[in-house]
Each structure stands twice: as C-alpha cells, then as structure tokens.
Backbone of each chain as ProteinMPNN parsed JSONL, in Angstrom:
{"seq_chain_A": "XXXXXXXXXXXXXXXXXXXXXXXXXXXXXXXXXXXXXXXXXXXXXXXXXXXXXXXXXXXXXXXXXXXXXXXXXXXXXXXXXXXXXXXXXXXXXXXXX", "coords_chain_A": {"N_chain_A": [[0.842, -1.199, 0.0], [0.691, 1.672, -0.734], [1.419, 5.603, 0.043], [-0.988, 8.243, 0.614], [-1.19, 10.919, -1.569], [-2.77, 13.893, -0.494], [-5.787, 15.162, -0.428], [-7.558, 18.14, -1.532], [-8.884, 19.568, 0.512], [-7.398, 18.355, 2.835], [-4.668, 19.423, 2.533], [-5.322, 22.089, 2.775], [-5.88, 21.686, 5.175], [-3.516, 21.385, 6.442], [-1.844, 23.088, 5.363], [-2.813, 25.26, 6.776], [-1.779, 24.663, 9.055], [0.518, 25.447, 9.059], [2.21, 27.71, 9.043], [4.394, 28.944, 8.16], [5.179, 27.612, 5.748], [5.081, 27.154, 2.08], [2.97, 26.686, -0.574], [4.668, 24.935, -3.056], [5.918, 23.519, -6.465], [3.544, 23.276, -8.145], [1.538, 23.151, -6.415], [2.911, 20.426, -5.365], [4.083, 20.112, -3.547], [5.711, 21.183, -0.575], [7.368, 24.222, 0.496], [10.147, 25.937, 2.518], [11.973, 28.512, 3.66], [14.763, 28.94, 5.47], [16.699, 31.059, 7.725], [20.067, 31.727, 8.792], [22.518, 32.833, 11.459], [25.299, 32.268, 10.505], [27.157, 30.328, 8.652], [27.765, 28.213, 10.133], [25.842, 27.882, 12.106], [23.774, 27.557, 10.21], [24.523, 24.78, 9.009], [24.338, 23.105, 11.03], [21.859, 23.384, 11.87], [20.453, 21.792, 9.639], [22.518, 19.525, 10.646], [20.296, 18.522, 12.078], [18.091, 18.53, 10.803], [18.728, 16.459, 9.317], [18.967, 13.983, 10.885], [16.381, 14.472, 11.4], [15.393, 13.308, 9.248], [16.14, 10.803, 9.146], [15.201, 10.075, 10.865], [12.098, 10.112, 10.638], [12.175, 8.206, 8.149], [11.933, 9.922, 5.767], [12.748, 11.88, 3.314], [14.049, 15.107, 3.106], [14.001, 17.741, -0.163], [16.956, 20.112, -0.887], [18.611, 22.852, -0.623], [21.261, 24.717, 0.102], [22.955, 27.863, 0.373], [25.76, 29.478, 1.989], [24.533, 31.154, 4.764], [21.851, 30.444, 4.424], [19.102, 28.289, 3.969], [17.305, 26.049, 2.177], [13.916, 24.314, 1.867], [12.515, 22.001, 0.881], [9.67, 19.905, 0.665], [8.009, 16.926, -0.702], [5.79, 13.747, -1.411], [7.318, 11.386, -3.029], [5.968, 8.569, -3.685], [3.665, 9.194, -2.928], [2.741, 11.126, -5.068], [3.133, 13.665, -4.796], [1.744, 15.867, -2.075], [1.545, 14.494, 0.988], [0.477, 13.434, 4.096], [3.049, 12.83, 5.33], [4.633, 14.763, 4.664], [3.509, 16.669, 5.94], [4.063, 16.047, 8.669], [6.764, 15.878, 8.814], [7.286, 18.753, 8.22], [6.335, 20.126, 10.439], [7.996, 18.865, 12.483], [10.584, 20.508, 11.494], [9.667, 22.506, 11.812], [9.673, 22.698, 14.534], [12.214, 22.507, 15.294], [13.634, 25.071, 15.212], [11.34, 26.531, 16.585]], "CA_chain_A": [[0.0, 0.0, 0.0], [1.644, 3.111, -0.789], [0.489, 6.754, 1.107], [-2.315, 8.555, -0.338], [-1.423, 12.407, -1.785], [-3.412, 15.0, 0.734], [-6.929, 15.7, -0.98], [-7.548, 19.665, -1.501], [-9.116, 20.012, 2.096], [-6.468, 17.96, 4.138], [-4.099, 20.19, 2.327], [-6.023, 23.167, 3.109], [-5.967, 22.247, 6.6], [-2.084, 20.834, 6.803], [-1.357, 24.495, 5.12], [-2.969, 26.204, 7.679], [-1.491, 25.187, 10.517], [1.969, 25.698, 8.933], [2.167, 29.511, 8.648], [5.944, 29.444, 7.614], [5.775, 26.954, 4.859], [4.135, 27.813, 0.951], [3.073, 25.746, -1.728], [5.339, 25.144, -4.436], [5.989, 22.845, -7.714], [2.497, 23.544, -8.52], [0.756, 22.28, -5.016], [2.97, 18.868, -5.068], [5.615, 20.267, -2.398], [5.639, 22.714, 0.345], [9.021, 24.8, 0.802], [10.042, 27.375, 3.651], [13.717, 29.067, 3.442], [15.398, 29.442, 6.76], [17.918, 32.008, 7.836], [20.934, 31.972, 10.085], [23.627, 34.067, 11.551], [26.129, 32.031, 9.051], [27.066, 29.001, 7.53], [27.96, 27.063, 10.991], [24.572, 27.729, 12.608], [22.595, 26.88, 8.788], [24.844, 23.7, 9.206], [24.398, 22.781, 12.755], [20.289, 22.677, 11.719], [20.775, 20.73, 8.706], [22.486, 18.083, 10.775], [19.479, 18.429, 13.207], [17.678, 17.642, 9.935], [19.081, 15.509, 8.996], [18.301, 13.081, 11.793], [15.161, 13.821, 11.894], [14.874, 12.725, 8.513], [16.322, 9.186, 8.985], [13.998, 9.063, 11.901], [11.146, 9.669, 9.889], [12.611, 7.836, 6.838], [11.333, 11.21, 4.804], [14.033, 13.123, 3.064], [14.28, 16.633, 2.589], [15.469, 18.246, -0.922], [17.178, 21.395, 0.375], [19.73, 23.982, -0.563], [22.253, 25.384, 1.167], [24.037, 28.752, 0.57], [26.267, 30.198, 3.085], [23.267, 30.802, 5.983], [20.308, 30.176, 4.08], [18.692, 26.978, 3.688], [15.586, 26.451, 1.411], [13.605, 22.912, 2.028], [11.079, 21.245, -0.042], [9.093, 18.262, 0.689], [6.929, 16.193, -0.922], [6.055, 12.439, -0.963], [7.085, 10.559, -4.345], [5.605, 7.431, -3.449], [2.243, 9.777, -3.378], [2.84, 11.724, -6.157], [2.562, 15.143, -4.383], [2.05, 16.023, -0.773], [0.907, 13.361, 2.095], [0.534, 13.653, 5.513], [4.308, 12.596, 6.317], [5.43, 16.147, 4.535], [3.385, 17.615, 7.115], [4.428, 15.731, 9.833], [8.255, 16.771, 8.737], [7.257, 20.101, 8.102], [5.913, 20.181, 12.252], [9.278, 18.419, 13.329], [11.584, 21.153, 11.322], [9.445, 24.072, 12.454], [9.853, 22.785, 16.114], [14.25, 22.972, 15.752], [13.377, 26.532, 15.459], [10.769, 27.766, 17.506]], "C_chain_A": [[0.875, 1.246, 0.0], [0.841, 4.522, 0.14], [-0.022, 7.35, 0.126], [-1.699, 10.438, -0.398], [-2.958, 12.647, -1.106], [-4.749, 15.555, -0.35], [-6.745, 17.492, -1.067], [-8.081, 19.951, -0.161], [-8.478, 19.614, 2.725], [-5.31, 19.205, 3.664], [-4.48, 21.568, 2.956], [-5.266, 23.015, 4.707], [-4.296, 21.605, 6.973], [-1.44, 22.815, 6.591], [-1.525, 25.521, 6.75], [-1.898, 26.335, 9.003], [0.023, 24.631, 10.181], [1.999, 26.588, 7.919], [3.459, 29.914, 7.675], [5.92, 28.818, 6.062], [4.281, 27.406, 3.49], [4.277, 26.834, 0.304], [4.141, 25.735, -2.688], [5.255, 24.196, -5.501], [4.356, 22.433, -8.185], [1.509, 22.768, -7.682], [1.111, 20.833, -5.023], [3.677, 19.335, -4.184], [5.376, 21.211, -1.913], [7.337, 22.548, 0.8], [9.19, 25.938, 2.015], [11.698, 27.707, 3.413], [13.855, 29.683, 4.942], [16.533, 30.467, 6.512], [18.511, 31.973, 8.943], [21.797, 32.775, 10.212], [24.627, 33.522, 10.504], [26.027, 30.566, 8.886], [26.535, 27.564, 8.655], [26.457, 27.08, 11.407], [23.72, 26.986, 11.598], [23.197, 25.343, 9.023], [24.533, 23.011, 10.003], [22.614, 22.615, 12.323], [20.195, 21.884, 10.845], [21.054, 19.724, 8.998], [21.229, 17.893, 11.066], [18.148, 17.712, 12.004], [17.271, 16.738, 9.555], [18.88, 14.233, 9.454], [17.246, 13.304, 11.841], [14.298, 13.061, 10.5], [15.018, 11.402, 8.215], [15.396, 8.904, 9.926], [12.66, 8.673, 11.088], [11.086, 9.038, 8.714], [11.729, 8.933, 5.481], [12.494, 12.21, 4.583], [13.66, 14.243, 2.496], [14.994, 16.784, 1.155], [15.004, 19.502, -0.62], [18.315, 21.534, -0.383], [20.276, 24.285, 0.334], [23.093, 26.679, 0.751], [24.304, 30.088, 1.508], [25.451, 30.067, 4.5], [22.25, 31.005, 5.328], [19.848, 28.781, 3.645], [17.168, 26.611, 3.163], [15.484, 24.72, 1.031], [13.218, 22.929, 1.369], [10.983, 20.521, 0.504], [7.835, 18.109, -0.035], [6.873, 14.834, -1.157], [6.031, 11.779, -2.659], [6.068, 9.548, -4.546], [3.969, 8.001, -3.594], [2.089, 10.492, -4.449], [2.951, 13.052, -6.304], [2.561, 15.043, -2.823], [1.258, 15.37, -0.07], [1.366, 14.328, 3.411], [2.069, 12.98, 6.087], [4.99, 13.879, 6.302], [5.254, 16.608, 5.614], [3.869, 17.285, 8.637], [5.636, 16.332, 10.169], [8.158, 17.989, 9.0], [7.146, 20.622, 9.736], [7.205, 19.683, 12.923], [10.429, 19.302, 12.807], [11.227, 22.394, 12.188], [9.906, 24.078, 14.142], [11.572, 22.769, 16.397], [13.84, 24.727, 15.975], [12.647, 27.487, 15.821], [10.983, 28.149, 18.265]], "O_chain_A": [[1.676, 1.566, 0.878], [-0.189, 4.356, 0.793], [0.287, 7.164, -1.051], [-1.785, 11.137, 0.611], [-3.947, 11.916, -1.152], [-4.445, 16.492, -1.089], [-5.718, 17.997, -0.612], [-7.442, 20.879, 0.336], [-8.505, 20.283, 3.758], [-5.078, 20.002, 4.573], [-3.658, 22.038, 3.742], [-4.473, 23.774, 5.264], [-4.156, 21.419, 8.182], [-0.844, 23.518, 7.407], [-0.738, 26.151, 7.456], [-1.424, 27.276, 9.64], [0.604, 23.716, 10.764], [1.905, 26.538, 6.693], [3.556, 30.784, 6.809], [6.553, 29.411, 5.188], [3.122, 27.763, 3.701], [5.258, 26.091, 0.327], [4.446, 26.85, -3.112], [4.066, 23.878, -5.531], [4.093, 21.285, -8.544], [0.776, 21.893, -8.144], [0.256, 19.974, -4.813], [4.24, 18.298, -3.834], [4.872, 22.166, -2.503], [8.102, 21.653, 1.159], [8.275, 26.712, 2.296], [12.447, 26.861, 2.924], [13.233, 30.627, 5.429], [17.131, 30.677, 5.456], [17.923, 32.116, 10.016], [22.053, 33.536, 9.279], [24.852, 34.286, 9.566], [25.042, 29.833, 8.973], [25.753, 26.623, 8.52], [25.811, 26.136, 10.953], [23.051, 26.002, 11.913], [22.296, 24.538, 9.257], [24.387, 21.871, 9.562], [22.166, 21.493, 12.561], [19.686, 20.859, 11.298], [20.565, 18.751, 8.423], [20.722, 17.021, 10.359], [17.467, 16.714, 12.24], [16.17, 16.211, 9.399], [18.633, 13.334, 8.651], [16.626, 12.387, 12.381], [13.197, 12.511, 10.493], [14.368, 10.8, 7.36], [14.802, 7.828, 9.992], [12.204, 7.549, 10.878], [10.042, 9.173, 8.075], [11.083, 8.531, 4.513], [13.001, 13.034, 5.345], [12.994, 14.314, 1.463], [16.109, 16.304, 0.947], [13.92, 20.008, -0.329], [18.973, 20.575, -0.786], [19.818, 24.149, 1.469], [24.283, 26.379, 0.843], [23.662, 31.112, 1.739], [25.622, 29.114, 5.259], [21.584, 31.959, 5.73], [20.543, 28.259, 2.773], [16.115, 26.895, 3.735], [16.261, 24.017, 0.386], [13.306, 23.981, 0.737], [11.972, 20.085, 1.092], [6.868, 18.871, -0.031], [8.017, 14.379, -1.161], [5.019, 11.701, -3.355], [5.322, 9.631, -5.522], [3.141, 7.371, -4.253], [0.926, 10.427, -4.847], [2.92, 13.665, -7.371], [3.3, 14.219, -2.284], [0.073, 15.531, -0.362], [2.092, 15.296, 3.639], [2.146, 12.658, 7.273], [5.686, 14.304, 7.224], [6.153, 16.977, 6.369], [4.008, 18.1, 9.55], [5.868, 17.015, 11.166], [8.817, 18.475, 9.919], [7.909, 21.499, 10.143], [7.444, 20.179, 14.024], [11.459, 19.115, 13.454], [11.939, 23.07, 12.929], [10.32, 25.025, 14.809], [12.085, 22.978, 17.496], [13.862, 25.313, 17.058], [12.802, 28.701, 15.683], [10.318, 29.093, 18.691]]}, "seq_chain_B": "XXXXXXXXXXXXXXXXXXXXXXXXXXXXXXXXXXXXXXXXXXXXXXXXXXXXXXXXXXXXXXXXXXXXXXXXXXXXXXXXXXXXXXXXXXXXXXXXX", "coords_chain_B": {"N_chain_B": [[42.537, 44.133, -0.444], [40.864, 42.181, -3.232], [40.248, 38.899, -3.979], [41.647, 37.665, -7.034], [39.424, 36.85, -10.216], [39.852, 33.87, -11.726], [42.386, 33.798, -14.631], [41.574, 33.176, -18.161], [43.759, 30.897, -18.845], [44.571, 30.236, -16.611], [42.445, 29.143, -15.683], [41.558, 27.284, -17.308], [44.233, 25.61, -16.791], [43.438, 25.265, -14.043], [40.901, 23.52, -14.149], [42.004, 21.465, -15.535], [43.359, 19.971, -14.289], [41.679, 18.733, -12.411], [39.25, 16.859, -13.175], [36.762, 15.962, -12.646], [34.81, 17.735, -12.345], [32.96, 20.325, -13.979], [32.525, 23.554, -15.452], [29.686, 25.684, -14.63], [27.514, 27.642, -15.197], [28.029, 30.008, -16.883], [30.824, 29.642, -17.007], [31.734, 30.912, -14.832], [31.745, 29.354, -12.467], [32.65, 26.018, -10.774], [31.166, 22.566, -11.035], [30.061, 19.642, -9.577], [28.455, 16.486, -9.408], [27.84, 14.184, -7.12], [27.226, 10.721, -5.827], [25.623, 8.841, -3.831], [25.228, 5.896, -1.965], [23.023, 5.83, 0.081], [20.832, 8.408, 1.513], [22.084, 8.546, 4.309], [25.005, 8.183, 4.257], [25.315, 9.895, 1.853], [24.765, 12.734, 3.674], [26.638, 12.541, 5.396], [28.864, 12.568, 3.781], [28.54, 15.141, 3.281], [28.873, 16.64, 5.712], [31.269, 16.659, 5.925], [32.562, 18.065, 3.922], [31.217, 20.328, 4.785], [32.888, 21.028, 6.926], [35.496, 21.04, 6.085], [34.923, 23.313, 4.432], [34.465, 25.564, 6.461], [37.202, 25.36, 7.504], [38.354, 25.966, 5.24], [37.385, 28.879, 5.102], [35.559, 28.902, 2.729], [32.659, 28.527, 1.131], [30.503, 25.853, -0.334], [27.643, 26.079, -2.984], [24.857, 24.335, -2.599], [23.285, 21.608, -3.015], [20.73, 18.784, -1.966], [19.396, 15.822, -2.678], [18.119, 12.848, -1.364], [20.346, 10.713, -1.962], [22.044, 11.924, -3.842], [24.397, 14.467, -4.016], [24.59, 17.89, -5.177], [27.109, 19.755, -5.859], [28.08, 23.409, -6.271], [31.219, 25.472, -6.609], [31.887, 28.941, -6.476], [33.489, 31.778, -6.151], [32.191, 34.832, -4.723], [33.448, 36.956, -4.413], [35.015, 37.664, -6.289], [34.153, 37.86, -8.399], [33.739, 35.237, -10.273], [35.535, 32.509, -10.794], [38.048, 31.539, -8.706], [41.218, 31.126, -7.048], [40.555, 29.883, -4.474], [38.617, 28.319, -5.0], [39.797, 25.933, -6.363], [40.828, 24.984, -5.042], [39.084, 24.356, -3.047], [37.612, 22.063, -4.373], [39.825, 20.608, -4.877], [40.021, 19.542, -2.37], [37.911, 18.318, -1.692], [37.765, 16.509, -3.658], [39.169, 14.868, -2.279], [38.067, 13.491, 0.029], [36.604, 11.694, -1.356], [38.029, 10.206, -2.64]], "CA_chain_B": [[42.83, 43.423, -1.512], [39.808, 41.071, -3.118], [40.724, 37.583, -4.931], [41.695, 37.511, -8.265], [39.619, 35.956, -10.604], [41.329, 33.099, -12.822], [42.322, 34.192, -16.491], [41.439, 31.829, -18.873], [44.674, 30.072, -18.842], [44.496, 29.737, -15.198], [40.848, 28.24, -15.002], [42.17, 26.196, -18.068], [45.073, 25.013, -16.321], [42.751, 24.037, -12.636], [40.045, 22.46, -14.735], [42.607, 19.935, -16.478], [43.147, 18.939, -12.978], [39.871, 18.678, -12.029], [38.704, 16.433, -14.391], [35.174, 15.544, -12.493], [33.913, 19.121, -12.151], [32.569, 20.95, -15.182], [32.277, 25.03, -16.137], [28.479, 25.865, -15.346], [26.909, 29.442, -15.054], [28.921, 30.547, -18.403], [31.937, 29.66, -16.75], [31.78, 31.069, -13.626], [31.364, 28.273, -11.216], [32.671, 24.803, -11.183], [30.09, 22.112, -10.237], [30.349, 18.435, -9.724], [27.477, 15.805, -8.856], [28.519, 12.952, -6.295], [25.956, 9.59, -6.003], [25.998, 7.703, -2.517], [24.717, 4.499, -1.126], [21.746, 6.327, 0.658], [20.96, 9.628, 2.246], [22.842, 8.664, 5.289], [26.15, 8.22, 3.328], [25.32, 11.727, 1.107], [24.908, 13.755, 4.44], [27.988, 11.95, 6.157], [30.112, 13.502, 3.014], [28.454, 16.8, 3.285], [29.357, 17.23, 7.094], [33.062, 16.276, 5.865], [32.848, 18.631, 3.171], [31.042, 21.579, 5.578], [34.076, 21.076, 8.22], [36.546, 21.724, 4.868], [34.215, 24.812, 4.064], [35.232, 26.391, 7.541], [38.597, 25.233, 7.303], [38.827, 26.769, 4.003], [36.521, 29.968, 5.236], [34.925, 28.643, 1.565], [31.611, 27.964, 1.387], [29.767, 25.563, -1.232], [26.341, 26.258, -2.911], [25.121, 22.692, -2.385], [21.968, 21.116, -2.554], [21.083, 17.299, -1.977], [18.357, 14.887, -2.721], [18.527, 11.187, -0.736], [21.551, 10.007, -2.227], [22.929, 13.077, -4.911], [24.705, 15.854, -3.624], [25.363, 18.757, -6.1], [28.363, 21.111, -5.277], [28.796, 24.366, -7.009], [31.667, 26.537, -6.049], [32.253, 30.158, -6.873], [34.038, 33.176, -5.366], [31.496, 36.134, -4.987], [34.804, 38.344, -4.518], [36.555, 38.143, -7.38], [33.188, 37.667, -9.745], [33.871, 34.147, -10.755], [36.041, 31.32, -10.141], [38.967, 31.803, -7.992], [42.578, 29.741, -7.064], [40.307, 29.193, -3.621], [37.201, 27.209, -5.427], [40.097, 24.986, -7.644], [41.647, 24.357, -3.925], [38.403, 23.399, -2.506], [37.517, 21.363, -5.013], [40.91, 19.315, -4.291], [40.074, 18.394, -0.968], [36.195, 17.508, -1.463], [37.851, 15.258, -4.683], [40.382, 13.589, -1.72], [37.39, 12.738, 0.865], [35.904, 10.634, -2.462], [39.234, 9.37, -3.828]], "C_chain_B": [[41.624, 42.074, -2.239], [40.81, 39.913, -3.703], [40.837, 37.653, -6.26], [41.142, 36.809, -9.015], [40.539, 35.595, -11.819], [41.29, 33.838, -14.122], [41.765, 32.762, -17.242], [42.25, 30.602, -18.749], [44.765, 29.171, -17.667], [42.99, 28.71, -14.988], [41.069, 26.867, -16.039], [43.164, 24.698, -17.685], [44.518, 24.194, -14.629], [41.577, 22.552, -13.217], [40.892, 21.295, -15.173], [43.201, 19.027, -15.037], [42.08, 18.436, -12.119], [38.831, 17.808, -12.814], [37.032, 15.592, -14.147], [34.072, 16.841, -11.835], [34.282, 19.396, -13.745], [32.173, 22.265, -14.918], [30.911, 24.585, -15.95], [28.828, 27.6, -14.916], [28.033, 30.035, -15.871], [29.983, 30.644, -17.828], [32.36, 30.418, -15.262], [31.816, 30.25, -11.918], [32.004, 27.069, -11.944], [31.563, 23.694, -10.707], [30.292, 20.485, -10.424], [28.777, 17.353, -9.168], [27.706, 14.79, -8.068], [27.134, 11.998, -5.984], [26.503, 8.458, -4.722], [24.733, 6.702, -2.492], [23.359, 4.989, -1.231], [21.988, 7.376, 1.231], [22.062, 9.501, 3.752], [24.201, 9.166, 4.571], [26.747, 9.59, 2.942], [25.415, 12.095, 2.588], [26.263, 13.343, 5.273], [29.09, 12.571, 5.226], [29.483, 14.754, 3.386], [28.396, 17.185, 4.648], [30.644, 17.342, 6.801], [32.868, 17.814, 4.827], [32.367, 20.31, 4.12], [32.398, 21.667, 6.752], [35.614, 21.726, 7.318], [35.942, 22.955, 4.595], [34.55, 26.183, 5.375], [36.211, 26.572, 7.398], [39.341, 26.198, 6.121], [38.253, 28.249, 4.398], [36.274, 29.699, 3.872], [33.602, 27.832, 1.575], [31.036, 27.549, 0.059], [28.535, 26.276, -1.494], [25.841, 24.578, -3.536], [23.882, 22.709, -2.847], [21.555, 19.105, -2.97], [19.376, 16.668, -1.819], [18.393, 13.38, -2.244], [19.922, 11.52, -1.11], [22.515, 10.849, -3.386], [22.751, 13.939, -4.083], [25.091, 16.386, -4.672], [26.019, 20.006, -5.548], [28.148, 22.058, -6.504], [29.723, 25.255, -6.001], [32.125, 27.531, -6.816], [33.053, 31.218, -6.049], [33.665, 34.539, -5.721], [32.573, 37.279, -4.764], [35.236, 38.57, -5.531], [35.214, 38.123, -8.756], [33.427, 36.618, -10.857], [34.598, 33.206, -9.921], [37.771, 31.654, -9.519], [39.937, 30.204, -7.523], [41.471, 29.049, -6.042], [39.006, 28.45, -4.37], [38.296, 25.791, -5.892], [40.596, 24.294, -6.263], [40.443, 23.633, -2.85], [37.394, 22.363, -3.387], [38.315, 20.149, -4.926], [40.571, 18.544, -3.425], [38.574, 18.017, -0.942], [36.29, 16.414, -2.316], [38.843, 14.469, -3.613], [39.158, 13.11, -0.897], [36.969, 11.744, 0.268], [36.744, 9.592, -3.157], [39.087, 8.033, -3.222]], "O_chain_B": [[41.628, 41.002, -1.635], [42.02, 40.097, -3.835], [39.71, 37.723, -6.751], [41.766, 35.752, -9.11], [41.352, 36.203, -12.516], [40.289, 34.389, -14.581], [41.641, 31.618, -16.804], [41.756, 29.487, -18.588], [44.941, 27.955, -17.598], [42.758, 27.779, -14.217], [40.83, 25.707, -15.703], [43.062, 23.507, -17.98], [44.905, 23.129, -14.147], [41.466, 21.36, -12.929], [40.399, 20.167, -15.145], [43.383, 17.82, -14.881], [42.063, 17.675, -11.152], [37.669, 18.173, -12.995], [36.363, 14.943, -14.951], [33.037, 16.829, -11.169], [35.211, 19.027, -14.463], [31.331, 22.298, -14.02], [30.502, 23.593, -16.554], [29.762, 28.32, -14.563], [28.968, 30.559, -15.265], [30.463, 31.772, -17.933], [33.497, 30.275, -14.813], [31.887, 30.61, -10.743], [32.028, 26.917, -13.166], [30.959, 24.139, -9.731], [30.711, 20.119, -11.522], [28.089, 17.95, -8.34], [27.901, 13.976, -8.971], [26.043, 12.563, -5.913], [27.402, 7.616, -4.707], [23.591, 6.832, -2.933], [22.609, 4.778, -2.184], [23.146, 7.605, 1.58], [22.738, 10.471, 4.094], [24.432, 10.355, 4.353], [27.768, 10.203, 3.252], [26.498, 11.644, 2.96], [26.828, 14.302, 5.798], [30.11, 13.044, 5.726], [30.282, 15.5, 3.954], [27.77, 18.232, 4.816], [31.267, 18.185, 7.446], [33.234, 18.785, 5.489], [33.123, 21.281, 4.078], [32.583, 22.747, 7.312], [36.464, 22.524, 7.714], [36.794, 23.84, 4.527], [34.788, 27.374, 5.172], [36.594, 27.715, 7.148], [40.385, 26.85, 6.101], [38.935, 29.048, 3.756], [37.005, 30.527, 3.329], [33.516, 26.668, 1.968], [30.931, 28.429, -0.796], [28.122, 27.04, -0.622], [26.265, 23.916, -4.483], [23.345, 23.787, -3.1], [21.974, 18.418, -3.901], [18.481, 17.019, -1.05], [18.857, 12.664, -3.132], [20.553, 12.463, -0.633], [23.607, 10.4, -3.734], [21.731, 14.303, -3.498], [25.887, 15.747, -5.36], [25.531, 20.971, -4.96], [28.046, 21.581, -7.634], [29.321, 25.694, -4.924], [32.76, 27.232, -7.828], [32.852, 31.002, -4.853], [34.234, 35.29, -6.514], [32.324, 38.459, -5.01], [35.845, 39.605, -5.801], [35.496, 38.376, -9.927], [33.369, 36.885, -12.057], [34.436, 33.045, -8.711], [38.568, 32.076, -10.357], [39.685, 29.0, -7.569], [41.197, 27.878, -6.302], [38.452, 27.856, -3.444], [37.795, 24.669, -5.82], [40.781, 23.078, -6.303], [40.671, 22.702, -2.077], [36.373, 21.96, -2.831], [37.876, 18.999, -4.898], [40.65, 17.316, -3.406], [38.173, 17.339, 0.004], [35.507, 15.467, -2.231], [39.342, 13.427, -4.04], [39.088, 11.903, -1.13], [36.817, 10.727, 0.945], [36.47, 8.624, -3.867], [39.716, 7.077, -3.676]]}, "name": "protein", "num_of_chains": 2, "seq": "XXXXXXXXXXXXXXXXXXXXXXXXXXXXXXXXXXXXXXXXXXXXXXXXXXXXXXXXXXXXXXXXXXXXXXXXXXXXXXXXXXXXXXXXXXXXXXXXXXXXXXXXXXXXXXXXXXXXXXXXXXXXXXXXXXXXXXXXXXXXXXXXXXXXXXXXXXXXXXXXXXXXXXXXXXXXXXXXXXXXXXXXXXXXXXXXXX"}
C-alpha cells in the first residue's frame, strides 16, 4: 500500500497550521527558506535535519548557501504532498521555535 | 585586496586537474554531482565537506536529494572562479578518492 497524496481540504488544513511553509511545484511540495547568523549555525540545523529525517525515513530536498537553507518536501511514493510532509514540516518548524 | 579571478589560462590550467567538475553558469562556477549508497552516506560527506568549508573559510552552494549531492563553487569576490574554489575542489575530490 503506498500513502495517499493530501486531498484539496487535508491540504487546506495541513497548510494552515503551517504559517511558515508555501506551496510550491504547482501544489505537489511545500518549501520554507530558513535564515541563520552564518554558515555554521545553517549547518548545525541541517544536521538536526538531517536526523530527523532518517527518523522519519522522509528526506528533505534542500539547498544550502552560506546561511540560508531552502527545504522542499513532498512524498514521491504519493505523487505530491501526504501527511508525512506535514508531519516533517511540524518536526523542522519545532528545531526553530 | 579582493581575490583575483582566474584568467582563462588559469581556469584552463585548474580544470585539467579537475577532471570531475565541469564550467556551469557561463563559466563562472565549477560544479560536480557525487551519487551515494543512501541519504545517510550523502549527508555523512556533506558534514566532511562543511568542516573543509570552515577550514577553508569557503563555502559551497550545495543542494542534496537522498543520495545526490550537487556542489557548485564560486568566489562572490573576485566575480567568478577563484585559485580558492580549484583548492576546494581538491580536498572535497580527496574525501571521495
């Protein structure tokens, strides 16, 4: 069984209650662009990331230059965005609230 | 004093040592693609390669999907490619050798 892409109302309501992050690649992926004092700090969350993306076996694609770091997620396996993006999306926002 | 960038001859002469990075952004940047195991793997080089980016005070513009990392490096000082991109290029091609 594979995971089911997010209907237009779960989306709706996954959007909502993640203020920071915007649709992108034409509502299959939601992206947010962080900012740090420089490279080490943008690094130092990236690992933090990074683990949390082997925890959730959900990988991030993500940029990096200097201190800025610009995510995406969305779920291949759905074709577009599932409820694990959002779960990620709730476990990055919480390194930095 | 900023960085010099290379002359032709000079970017001529790092590239022929360099022979798994390629000229993008009309020659301004070198950029290479690297292909691991699994995301663990990829982010395990790109901590090695962020610890050389201090070391060097040179910072990649990266970005990584599971298991491809793509490097570009440039030198926004000199308005292209500089001796320090061909030198961190060396040591991100020895962590792989």
């Amino acid at each position: 069984m594979g995971i089911a892409e997010l209907t237009g109302t779960e989306r709706d309501e996954a959007l909502a209650a993640l203020p920071e992050w915007a649709l992108v690649r034409d509502g299959k992926a939601i992206g947010r662009r962080f900012v740090f004092a420089d490279f080490s700090e943008a690094f130092a969350f990236m690992t933090r990331v990074a683990l949390l993306a082997e925890t959730h076996d959900h990988h991030p694609e993500w940029s990096n230059v200097y201190n800025r770091v610009e995510i995406e997620l969305t779920t291949h396996d759905a074709g577009g965005l599932s409820k694990r993006d959002a779960a990620m999306a709730r476990a990055i926002d919480a390194l930095v609230a």
